[in-house]
N, C-alpha and C positions, 0 to 999 in steps of 0.2 A: 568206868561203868559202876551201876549204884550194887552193890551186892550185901549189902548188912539187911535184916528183917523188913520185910513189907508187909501193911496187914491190908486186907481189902473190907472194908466197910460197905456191906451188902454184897456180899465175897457169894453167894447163893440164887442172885438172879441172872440175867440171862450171857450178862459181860460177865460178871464175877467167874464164875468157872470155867470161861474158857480163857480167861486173864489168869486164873491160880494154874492151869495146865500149863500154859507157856512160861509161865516165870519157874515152875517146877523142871520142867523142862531143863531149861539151860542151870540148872543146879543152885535156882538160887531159895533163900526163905523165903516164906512167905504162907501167911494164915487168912482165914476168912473170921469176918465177923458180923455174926446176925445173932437171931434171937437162938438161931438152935444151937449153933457155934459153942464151944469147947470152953471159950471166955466171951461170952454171950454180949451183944451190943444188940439196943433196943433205942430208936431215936425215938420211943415216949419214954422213956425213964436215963432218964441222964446219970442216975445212978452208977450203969452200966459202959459208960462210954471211958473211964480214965483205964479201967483193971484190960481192956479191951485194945488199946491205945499204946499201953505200956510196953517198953523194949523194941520197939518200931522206930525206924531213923523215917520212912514214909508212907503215903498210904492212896489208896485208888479208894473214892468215896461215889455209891452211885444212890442217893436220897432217894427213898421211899416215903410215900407214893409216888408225888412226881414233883420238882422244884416249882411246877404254878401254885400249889397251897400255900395258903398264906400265911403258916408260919416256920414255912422253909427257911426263908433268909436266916432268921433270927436263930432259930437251931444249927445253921451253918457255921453264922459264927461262931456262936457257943463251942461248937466243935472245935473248930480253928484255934480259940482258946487254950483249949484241954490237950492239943495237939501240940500246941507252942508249947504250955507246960510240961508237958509230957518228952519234949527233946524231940518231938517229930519235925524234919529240914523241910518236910517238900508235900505236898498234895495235889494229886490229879484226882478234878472235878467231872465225872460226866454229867454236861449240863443239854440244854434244850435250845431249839433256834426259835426264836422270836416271842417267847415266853417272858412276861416282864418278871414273875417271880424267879425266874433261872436269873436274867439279868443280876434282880438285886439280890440272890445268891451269891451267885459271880464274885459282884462289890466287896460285900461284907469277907469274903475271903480270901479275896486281895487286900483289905484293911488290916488283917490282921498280921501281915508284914510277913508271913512263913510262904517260901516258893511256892508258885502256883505252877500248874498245867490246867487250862479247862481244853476241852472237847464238846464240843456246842454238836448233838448231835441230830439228825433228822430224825423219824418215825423209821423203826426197826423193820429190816425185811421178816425177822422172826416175829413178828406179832401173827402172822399167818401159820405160821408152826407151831410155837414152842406159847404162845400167847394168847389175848382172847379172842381173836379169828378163826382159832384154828376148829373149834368145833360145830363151825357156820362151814365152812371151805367141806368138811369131813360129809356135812352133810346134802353139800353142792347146791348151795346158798347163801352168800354173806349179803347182813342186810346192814347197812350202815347211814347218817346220815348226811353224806358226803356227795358231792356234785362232780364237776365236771373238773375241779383244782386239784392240779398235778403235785405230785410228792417225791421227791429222790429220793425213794425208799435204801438206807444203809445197812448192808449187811453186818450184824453183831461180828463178826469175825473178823471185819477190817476195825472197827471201836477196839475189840481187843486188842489188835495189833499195835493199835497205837499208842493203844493205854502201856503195853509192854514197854512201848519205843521210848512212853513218858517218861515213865518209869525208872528207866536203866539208862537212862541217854540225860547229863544234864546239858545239854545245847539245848532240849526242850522246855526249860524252867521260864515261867513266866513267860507262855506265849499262850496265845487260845489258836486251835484248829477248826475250823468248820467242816466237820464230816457229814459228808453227803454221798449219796450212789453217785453214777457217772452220769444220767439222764433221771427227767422225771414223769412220773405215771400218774395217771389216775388210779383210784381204787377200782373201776370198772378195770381198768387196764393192768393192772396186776393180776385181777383173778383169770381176766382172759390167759394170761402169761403162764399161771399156773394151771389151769385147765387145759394148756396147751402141751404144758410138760409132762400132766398126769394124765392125758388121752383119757379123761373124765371130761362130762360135761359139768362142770360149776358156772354158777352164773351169779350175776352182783343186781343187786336191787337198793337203789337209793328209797331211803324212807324218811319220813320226818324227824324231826327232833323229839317231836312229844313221843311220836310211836315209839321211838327210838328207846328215852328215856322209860318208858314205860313198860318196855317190856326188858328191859334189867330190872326196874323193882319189880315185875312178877317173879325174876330168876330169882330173887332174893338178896341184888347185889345192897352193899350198904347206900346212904343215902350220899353219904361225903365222896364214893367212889364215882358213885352213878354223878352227882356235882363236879365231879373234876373232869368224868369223859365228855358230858356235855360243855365243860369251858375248851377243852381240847378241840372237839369236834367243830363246836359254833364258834369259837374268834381264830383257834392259833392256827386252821386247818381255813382258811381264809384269801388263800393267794399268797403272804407274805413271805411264804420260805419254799416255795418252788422253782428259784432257781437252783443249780448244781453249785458247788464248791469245790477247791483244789486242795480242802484240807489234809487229803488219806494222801493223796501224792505228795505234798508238799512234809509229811512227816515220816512217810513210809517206801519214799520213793517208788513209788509204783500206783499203777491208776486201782480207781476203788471198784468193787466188785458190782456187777452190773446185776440189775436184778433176773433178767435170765438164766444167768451162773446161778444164782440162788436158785431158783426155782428147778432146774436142771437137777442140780445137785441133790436137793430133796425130797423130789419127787424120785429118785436112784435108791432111797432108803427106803419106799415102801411106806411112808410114813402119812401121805395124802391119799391112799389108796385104800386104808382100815374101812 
């Protein structure tokens, strides 16, 4: 079992902290590293990535924004680099399903010869909680531009599990997972799921892409943000990754969290009910 320093590289999103609980947990090290972090990692200033890096044997990296930007790869590797340098043995990648920039992510840091673990994972059951859904759902309306194509929404809490598994288990070096839920939903059919768990009525309205678009830049979102939900939305949210996968079993021995457990479980905190 791995037990020398872990650092997590975007140690403050949604895996990041519940991945630092569990390795904390079993008593082992382990730090976060982002922009507010104690030894600050920022993936625009490279400056910041060796001081950030240093005294780590390995590390859970979850790229921000999201590995479709296009100059993800190239900053991957960069990293992979500073990470060899740096005496880091191993790296778990959370990366994306059928995203060509996660792909050529993927590549470059398996090029760079230092163990890998990827996690290819689906669209977060938490984007409806903890993400940008949740203050559409709050107000028992999510308007999205999404159709009738199903999604095996995965719950963040099985990714962390795994990432742990990654982590502390080398049997896991140099394999990729496909995390998925156990079935797949529609966006219509998730909010039904959760309106059914929060005895509210929420309801889902398909909108266009322009509306769509359009009314982030009224919110004031950036323009690179609002460009990347509409590549999300209009190619990768498409058909291609609604089947299920056996990744969460196959590293966790055990089936992956179904999204009614999620929604169950969530709607028990009060938190869809504000």
């Amino acid at each position: 079992m791995q037990t020398s320093e872990i650092v997590l590289v975007g140690g403050s999103g949604k895996t990041g902290g519940r991945i630092i609980k569990r390795l904390e947990e079993r008593g082992l090290t382990v730090r976060a590293a982002s922009r507010s972090s104690a030894r600050p990692f920022d993936w625009e200033d490279r400056s910041t990535w060796r001081d950030a890096l240093e005294g780590a044997s390995s590390a859970y990296v979850a790229f921000q924004p999201d590995l479709a930007v296009a100059w993800a790869a190239e900053a991957i590797e960069a990293l992979a680099r500073v990470a060899v340098e740096c005496g880091l043995e191993h790296i778990v990648l959370l990366s994306g399903r059928g995203e060509e920039g996660a792909q050529r992510s993927e590549a470059a840091l398996k090029a760079s010869g230092i163990d890998t673990t990827i996690l290819r994972a689906s669209w977060f059951c938490q984007n409806f909680s903890e993400g940008a859904f949740l203050e559409q759902i709050l107000a028992g309306r999510l308007q999205l531009p999404a159709g009738e194509v199903s999604e095996p929404f995965i719950d963040a809490d099985d990714i962390a599990d795994a990432a742990v598994a990654a982590l502390t288990h080398p049997s896991h070096r140099n394999k990729t997972y496909e995390l998925t839920g156990p079935r797949a939903l529609t966006f219509r059919q998730a909010v039904a799921e959760i309106a059914r768990a929060t005895g509210r009525p929420i309801e889902y309205e398909q909108v266009s892409m322009a509306d769509f678009t359009g009314g982030l830049a009224a919110a004031g979102l950036p323009q690179g943000l609002i460009n990347l939900l509409e590549e999300l939305f209009g190619q990768v949210l498409d058909g291609r990754n609604a089947s299920t996968m056996g990744g969460v079993a196959e590293i966790l021995g055990r089936p992956a969290t179904d999204f009614s457990q999620y929604a169950r479980r969530t709607a028990a905190t009060g938190l869809w009910s504000a």
